[in-house]
C-alpha positions in Angstrom: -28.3 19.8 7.1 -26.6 21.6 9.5 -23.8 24.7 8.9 -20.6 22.6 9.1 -22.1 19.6 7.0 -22.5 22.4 4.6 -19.2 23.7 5.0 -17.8 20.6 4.4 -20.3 19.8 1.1 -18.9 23.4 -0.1 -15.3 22.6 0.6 -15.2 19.0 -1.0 -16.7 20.1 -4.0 -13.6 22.9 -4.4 -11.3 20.1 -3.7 -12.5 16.8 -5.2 -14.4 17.9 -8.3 -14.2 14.5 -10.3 -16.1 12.1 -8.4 -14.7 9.9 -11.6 -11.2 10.1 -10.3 -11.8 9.5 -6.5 -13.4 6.5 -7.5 -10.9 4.9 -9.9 -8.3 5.5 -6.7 -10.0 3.9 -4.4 -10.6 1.2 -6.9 -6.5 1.1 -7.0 -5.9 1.1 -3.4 -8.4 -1.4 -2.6 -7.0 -3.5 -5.9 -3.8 -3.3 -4.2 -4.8 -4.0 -0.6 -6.5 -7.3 -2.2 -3.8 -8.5 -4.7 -0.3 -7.2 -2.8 0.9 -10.8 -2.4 1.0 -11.2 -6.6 3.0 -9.4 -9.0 1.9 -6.0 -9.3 3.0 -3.0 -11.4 1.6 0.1 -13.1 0.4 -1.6 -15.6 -1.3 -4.1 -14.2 -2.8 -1.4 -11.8 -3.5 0.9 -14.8 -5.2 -2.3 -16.8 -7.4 -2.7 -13.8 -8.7 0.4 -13.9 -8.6 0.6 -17.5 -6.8 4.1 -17.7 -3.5 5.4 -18.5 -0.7 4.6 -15.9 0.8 8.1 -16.3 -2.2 9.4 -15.9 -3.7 7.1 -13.0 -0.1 7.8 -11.6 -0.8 11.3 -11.1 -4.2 10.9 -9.7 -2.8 8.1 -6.7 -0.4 10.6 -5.9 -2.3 13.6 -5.9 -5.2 12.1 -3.3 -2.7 9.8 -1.5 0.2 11.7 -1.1 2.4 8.4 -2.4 2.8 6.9 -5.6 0.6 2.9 -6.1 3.8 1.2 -5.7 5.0 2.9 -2.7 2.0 2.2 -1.4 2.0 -1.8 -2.7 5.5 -1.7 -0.7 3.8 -0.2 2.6 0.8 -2.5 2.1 3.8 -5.8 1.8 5.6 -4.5 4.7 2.4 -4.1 6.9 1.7 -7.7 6.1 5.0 -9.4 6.9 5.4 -7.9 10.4 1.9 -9.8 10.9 3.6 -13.0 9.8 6.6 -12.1 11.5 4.7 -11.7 15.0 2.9 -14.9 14.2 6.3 -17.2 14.0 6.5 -17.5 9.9 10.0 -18.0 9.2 11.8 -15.0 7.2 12.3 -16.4 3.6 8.6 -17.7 4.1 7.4 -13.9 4.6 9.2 -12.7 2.3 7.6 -14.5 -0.7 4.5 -14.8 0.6 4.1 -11.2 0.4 5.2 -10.7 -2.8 8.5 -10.3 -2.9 10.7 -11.6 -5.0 14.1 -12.3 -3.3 14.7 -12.3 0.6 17.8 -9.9 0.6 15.9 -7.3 -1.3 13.2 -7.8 1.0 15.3 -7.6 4.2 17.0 -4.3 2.9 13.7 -2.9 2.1 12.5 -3.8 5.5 15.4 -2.4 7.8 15.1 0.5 5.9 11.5 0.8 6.4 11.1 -0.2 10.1 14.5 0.5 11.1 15.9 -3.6 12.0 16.4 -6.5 10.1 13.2 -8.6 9.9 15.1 -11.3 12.1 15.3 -8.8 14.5 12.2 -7.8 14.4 10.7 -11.7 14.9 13.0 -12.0 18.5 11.9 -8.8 19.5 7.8 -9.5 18.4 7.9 -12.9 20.3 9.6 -11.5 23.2 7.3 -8.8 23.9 4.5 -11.8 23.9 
């Protein structure tokens, strides 16, 4: 093992002392990455992971610098500019990404991305 492996051994043990709580994370994140199209909460997250939501809440914030459902929302909006390059109509995005109503998701998107979904679409097939 060289110096800067060690260094970094050192370090990570002074920053990430619960191996316990890195794992449940991940476990969250990649729960999420897997399941964003369904309905997803903190306590379905929490349940997953069988721990407290206030307290898995803290954790997800603390090693990902955003709370689970800001991240879910991310994750959601990712995923429907993929369908929205592809050609899948608006309303047809929108749901299959989880969300529940198409002018919630088109608010959340502009204000995410900065245009309307639609707008997005024109733009994604013209560039092809």
């Amino acid at each position: 093992m060289n110096f800067y492996q060690k260094e970094i051994n050192r370090i990570s043990k002074i920053c990430y002392k619960n191996e316990g709580q890195i794992k449940t994370v991940i476990r969250t994140k990649k729960f999420i990455e897997n399941n964003f199209e369904q309905e997803l909460n903190l306590d379905v997250l929490s349940d997953s992971q069988f721990t407290s939501k206030f307290h898995l809440l803290r954790l997800f914030k603390k090693y990902y610098g955003m709370t689970p459902m800001q991240y879910l929302i991310d994750r959601r909006i990712e995923k429907s500019k993929e369908y929205l390059r592809n050609g899948m109509p608006v309303t047809q995005t929108c749901f299959a990404v989880g969300f529940e109503s198409p002018s919630s998701f088109s608010t959340l998107f502009k204000t995410k991305i900065g245009i309307a979904p639609m707008e997005f679409q024109k733009r994604a097939i013209f560039a092809k």
